[in-house]
C-alpha positions as CSV (number, residue, x, y, z in Angstrom):
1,X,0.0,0.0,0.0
2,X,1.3,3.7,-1.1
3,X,0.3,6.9,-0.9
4,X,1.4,10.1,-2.9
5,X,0.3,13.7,-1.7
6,X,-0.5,15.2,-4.6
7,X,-2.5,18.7,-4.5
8,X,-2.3,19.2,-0.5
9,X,-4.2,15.7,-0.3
10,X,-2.9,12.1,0.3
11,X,-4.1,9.6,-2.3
12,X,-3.8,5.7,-2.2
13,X,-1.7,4.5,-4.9
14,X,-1.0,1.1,-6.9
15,X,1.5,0.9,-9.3
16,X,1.8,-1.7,-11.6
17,X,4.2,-2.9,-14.7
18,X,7.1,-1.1,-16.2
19,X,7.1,1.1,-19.7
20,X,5.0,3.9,-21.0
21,X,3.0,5.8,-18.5
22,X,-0.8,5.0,-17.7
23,X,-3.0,6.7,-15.7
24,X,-6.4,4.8,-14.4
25,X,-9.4,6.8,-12.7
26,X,-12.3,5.2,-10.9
27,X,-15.9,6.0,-11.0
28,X,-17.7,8.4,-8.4
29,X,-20.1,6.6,-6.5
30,X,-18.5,3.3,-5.2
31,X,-15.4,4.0,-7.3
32,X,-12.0,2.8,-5.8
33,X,-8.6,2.0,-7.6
34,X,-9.8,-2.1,-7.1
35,X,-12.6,-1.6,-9.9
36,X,-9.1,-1.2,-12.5
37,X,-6.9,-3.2,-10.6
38,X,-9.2,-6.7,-10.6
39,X,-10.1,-6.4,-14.4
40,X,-8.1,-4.3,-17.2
41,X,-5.0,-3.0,-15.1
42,X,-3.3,-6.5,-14.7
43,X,-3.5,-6.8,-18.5
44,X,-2.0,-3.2,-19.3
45,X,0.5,-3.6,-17.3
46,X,2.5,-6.5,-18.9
47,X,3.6,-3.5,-21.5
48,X,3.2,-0.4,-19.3
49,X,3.9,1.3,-16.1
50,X,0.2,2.0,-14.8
51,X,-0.9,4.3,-11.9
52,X,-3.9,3.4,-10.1
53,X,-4.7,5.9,-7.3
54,X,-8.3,6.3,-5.3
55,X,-9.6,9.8,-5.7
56,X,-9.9,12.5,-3.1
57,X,-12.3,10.9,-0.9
58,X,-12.9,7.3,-2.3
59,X,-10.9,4.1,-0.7
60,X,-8.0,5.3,1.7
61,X,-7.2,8.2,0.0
62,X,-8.4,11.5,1.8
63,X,-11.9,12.6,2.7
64,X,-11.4,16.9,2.7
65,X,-14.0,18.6,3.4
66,X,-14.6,20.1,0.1
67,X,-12.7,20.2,-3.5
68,X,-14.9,17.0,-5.0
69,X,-15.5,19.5,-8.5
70,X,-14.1,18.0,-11.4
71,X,-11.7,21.0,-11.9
72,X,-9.9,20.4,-8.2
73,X,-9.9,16.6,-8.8
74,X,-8.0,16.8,-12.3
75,X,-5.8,19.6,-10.2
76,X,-5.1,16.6,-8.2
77,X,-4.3,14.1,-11.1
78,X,-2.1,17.1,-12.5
79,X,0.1,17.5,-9.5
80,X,0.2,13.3,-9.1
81,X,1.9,13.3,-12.3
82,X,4.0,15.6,-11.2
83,X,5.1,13.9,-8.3
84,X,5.8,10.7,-10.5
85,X,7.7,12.8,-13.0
86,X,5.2,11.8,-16.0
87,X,5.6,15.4,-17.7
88,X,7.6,16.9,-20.5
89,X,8.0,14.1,-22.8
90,X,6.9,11.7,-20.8
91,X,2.9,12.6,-20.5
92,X,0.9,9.0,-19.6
93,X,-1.9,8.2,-21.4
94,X,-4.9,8.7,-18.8
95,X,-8.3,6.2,-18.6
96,X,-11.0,7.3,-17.1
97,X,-14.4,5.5,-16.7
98,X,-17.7,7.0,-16.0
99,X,-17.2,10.5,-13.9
100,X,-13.1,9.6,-13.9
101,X,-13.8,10.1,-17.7
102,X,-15.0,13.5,-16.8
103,X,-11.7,14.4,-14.9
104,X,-9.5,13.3,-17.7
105,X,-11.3,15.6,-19.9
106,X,-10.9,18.7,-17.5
107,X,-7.3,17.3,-17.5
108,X,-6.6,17.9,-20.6
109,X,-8.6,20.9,-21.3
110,X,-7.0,23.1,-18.3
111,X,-3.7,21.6,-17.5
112,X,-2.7,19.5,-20.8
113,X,-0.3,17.0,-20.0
114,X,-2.0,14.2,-21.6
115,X,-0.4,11.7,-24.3
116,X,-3.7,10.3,-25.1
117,X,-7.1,10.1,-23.4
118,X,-9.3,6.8,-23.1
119,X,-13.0,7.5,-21.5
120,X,-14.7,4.2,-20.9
121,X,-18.8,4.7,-20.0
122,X,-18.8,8.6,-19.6
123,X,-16.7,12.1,-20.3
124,X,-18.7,15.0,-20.4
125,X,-17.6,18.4,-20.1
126,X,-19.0,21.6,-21.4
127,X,-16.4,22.6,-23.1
128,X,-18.3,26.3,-23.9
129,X,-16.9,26.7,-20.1
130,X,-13.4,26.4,-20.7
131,X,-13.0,27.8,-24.6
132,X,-15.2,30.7,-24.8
């Protein structure tokens, strides 16, 4: 068991595999890093490095009081890939399903950083919001 403090909060973390960087985001409602790690992570990971992590206040990552919009979570992702020196040439591809997909969208429309984006059952943003 890890944990990274990315953004002023402490997330769980599971890293698997070695090579190109993967990112894998959970649902919302009973979302944890296990709903990636039992099923598709196991499988990636045979050909890349993948980062599972349990959002602010899912599994035993943080509960904050506040910060659960989709802007301060994908802060959050931002400043985890920070931490695990996956920027400047070496952007992950990021995965997110249902909401998750949602915060890999604000990702990449506010703080970039993103090799490729897969959005598995959801990814909605209104982009109107963030290019006038």
């Amino acid at each position: 068991m890890s944990f990274t403090t990315a953004n002023g909060v402490r997330l769980h973390t599971t890293a698997l595999g070695a090579g190109p960087p993967v990112v894998m985001l959970h649902g919302l409602l009973i979302g944890s890093l296990a709903s990636w790690y039992f099923t598709a992570a196991p499988a990636l990971a045979r050909t890349h490095a993948v980062q599972l992590y349990d959002l602010r206040g899912h599994g035993l990552s943080d509960r904050p009081v506040d910060g659960y919009d989709t802007a301060t979570v994908a802060a959050d992702l931002a400043s985890l890939c920070i931490e695990l020196g996956w920027t400047a040439g070496r952007e992950p591809l990021v995965a997110g399903q249902s909401w998750g997909g949602n915060v890999v969208l604000t990702l990449a429309a506010e703080h970039g950083g993103v090799a490729a984006a897969a959005l598995v059952d959801g990814g909605w943003i209104h982009l109107s919001d963030r290019f006038p």
